[in-house]
PLY file of the C-alpha trace (Angstrom):
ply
format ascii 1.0
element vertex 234
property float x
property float y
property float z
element edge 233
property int vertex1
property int vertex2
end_header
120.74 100.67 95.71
122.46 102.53 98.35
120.45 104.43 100.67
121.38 106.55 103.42
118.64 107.70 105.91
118.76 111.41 107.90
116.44 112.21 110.05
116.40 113.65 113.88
113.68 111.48 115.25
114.84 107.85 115.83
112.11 106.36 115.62
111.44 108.04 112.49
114.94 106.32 111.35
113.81 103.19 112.73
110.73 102.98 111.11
112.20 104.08 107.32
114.69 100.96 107.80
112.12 98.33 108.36
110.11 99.46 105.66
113.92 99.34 103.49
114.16 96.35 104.72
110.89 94.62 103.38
112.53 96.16 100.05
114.25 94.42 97.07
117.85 95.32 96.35
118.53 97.98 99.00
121.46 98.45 101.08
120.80 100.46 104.32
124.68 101.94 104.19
123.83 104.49 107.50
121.51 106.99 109.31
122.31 110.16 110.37
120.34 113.10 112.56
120.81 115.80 110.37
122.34 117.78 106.98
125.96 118.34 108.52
126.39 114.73 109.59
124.68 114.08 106.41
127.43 116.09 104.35
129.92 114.20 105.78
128.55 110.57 105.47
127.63 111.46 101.51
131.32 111.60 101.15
132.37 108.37 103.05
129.29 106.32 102.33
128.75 107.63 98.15
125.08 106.29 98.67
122.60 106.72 95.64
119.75 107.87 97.42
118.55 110.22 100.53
115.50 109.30 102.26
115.68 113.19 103.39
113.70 114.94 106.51
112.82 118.81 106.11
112.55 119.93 109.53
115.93 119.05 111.39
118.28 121.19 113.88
120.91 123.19 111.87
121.10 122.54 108.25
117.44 121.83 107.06
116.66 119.09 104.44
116.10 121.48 101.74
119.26 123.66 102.43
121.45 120.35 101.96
119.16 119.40 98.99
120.19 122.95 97.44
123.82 121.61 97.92
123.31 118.78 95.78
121.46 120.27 93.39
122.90 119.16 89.57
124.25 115.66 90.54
122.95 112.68 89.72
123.65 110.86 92.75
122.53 111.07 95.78
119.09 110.88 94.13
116.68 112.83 97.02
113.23 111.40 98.42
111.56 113.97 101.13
110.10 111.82 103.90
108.29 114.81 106.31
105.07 115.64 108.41
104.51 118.92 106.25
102.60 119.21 102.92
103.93 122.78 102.35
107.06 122.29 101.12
106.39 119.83 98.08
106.49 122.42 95.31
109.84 123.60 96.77
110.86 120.21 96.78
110.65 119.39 93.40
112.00 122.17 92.03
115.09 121.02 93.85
115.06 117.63 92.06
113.56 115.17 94.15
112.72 112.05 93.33
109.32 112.21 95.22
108.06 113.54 98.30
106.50 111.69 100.75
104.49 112.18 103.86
104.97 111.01 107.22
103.74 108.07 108.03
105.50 106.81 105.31
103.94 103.75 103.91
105.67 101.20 102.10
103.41 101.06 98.68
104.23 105.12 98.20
108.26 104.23 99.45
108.70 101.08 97.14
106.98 103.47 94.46
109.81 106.04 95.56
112.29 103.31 95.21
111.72 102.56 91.64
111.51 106.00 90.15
115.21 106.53 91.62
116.50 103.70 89.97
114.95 104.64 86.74
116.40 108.34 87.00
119.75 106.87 88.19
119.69 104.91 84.28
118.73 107.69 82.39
121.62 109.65 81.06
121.57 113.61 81.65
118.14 115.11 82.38
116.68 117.31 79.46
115.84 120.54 80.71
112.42 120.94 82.70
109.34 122.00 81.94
106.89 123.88 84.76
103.49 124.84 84.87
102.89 128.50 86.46
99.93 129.13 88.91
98.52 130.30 92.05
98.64 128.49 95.37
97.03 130.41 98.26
97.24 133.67 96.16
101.22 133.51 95.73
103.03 132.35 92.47
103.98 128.98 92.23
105.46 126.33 89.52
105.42 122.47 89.50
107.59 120.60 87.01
105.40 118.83 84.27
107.13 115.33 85.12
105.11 115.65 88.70
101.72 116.45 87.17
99.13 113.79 87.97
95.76 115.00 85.87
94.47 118.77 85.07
91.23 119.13 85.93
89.03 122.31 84.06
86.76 123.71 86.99
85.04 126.90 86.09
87.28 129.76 84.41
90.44 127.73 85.91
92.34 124.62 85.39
93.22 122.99 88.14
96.50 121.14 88.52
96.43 117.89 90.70
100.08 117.25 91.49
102.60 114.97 93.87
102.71 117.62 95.96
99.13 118.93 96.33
96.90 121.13 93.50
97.75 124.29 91.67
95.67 126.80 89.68
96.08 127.40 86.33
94.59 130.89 84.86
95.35 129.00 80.78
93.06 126.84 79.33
92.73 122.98 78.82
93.54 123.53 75.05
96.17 126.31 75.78
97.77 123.75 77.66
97.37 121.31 74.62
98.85 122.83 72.24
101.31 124.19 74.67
102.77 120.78 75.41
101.72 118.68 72.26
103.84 115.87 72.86
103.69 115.46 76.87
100.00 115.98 77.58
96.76 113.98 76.21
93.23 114.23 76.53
90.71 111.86 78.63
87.63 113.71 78.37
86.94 117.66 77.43
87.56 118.66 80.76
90.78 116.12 81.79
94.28 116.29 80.73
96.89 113.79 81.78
100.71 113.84 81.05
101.32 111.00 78.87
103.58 108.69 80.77
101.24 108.91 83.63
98.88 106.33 81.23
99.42 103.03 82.36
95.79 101.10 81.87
92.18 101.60 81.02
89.64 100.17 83.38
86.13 99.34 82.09
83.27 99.39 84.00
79.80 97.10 84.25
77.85 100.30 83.09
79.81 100.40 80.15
82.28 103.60 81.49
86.18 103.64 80.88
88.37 104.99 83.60
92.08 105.54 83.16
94.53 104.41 85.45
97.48 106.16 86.34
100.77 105.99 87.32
101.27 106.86 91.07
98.17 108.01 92.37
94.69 106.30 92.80
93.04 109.03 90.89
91.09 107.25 88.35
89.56 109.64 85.94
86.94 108.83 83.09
87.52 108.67 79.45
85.19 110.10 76.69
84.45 107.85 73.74
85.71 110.28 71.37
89.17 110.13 73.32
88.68 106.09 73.56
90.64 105.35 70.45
93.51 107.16 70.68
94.18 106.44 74.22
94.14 102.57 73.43
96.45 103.14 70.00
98.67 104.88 72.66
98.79 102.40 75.21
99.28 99.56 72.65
102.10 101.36 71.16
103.75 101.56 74.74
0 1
1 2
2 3
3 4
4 5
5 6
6 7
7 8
8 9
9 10
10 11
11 12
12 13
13 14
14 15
15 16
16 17
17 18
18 19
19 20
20 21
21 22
22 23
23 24
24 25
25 26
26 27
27 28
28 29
29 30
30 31
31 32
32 33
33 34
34 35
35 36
36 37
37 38
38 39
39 40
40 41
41 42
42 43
43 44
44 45
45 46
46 47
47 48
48 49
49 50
50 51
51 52
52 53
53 54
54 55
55 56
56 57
57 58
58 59
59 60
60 61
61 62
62 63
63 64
64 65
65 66
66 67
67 68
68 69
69 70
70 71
71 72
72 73
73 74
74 75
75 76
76 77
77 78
78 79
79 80
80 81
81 82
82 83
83 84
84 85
85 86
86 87
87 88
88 89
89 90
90 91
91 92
92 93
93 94
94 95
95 96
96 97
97 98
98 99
99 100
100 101
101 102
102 103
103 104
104 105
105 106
106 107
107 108
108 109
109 110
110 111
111 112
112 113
113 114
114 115
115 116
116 117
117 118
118 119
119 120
120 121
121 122
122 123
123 124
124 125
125 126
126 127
127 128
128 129
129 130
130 131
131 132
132 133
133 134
134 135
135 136
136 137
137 138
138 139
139 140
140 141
141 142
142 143
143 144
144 145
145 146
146 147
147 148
148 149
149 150
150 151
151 152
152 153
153 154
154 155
155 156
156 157
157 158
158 159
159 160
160 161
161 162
162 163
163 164
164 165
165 166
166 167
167 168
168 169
169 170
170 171
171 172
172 173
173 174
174 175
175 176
176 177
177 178
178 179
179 180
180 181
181 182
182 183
183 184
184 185
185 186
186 187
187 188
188 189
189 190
190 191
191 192
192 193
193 194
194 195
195 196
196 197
197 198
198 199
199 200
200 201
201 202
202 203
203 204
204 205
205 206
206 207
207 208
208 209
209 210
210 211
211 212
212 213
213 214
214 215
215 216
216 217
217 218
218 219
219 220
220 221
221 222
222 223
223 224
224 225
225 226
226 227
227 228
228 229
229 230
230 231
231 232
232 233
């Protein structure tokens, strides 16, 4: 895979290609301080993925991420200090978004899911959840949920990107999204693909493991049964 870095710190550059370089199957093809020069290697270089700073001089890493918007390659990953702009991010299509120091688990993780969406043919149309974040209005695309969490008269969304409040409930949300979301326990929701193991423990609990994040929530008995059917069914 081709990758292009842009970023305005060098060591910030320097640091992204050694982790690329303990990487499989990655050409480094350039590195670049910002979105004009950026622009201009995209054309000469064709890579297939950004590793993408926010915060530059001139044209910011979301402004040249709104250029690009609808094509399938560059693919984008967000590699920044800042937390805030994550639900931004994704609703420009990145890949991922990660945070500064980058480490190479989270970048190889990165890595992979931009080779997967560089296979799959076009992208069905997304679906977002709506909610409050600080008191504003806010969406996150399904595909970046991690878990939904029911806390009091909310549901709270755990996401790439950070959390999000919900005002619907757990079961609005069920039947909402019958075929993406599945239950763990009455008060846990997970999107399906996120299910990638089930974890028993010495005191006889079951916690589910999930795809990109350490969260490890626990599974009901009642939901124990389906959740294996669904794993062995891939």
């Amino acid at each position: 895979m081709r990758v292009l870095i842009v970023d305005d710190e060098p060591l910030a550059r320097a640091r992204l290609a050694a982790l690329l370089g303990e990487c499989e199957d990655v050409d480094i093809v350039g590195n670049v301080s910002d979105g004009e020069a950026a622009l201009v290697a995209l054309s000469e270089l064709q890579p297939d993925l950004l590793l993408l700073d926010i915060n530059m001089p001139g044209m910011s890493g979301t402004a040249l991420a709104q250029r690009l918007v609808g094509r399938k390659r560059p693919q984008i990953v967000f590699c920044t200090a800042y937390e805030n702009h994550a639900v931004h991010a994704f609703d420009l299509g990145a890949v991922d978004y990660l945070l500064k120091p980058v480490r190479l688990e989270r970048l190889a993780e990165a890595l992979q899911r931009a080779r997967q969406r560089l296979l799959q043919g076009p992208r069905e149309a997304t679906s977002y959840l709506h909610g409050r974040l600080r008191g504003e209005q806010v969406r996150v695309a399904l595909d970046d949920v991690v878990c939904l969490l029911a806390e009091e008269k909310y549901v709270v969304v755990q996401h790439r990107g950070g959390q999000l409040l919900l005002e619907e409930s757990l079961r609005q949300l069920e039947e909402a999204y019958p075929e993406a979301l599945i239950r763990l326990h009455r008060n846990c929701l997970v999107p399906s693909q996120r299910l990638i193991g089930l974890k028993t423990l010495q005191d006889g609990r079951v916690l589910a493991r999930l795809g990109g994040t350490d969260l490890t929530p626990e599974v009901s008995r009642r939901n124990l049964p389906t959740l294996r059917k669904l794993l062995r069914m891939g």
